[in-house]
C-alpha angles and dihedrals in degrees: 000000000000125000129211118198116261127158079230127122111019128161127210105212091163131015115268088021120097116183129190132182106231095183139343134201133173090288118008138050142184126209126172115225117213112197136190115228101257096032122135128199109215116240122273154122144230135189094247123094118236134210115188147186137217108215109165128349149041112275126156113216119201110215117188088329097315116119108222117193107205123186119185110302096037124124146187162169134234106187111217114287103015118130114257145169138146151212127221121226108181126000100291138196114210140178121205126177113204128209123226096028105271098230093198085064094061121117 
């Protein structure tokens, strides 16, 4: 699969949050996540483990109760099944790449 960058096919799962799938295999699969300055992603927690990004920004992700400030260039792990959320800063771009495939995150 390859993926050409469009402003296409976004979905909004929070409000300030716009997540979109870039591309997808049997086990792996990346989304960008567009964020409004202000904008906070509940706390939760999924089996699949999660590798993220930090492109442009300011966010503060809470793992496992730990705040976390990331600036761009800033990366990360949340292993399957820990607690998470996050706080955005500034308006942020980030990439994350989920393993297994998050079937909720298909287009």
């Amino acid at each position: 699969m390859f993926y050409k960058k469009d402003d296409l096919g976004y979905k909004a799962p929070v409000e300030g949050v716009k997540l979109k799938t870039l591309t997808y295999g049997e086990k792996t699969l990346m989304a960008e996540f567009r964020l409004k300055k202000g904008a906070i992603r509940p706390e939760h927690s999924h089996p699949h483990e999660q590798i993220g990004y930090l492109v442009s920004g300011r966010i503060v992700l809470i793992i496992d109760g730990e705040r976390n400030p990331a600036e761009p260039g800033d990366s990360w792990c949340i292993h399957g099944d820990v607690p998470h959320s996050g706080e955005t800063v500034e308006d942020s771009v980030v990439i994350e790449v989920f393993s297994p495939v998050r079937e909720d995150f298909l287009p």
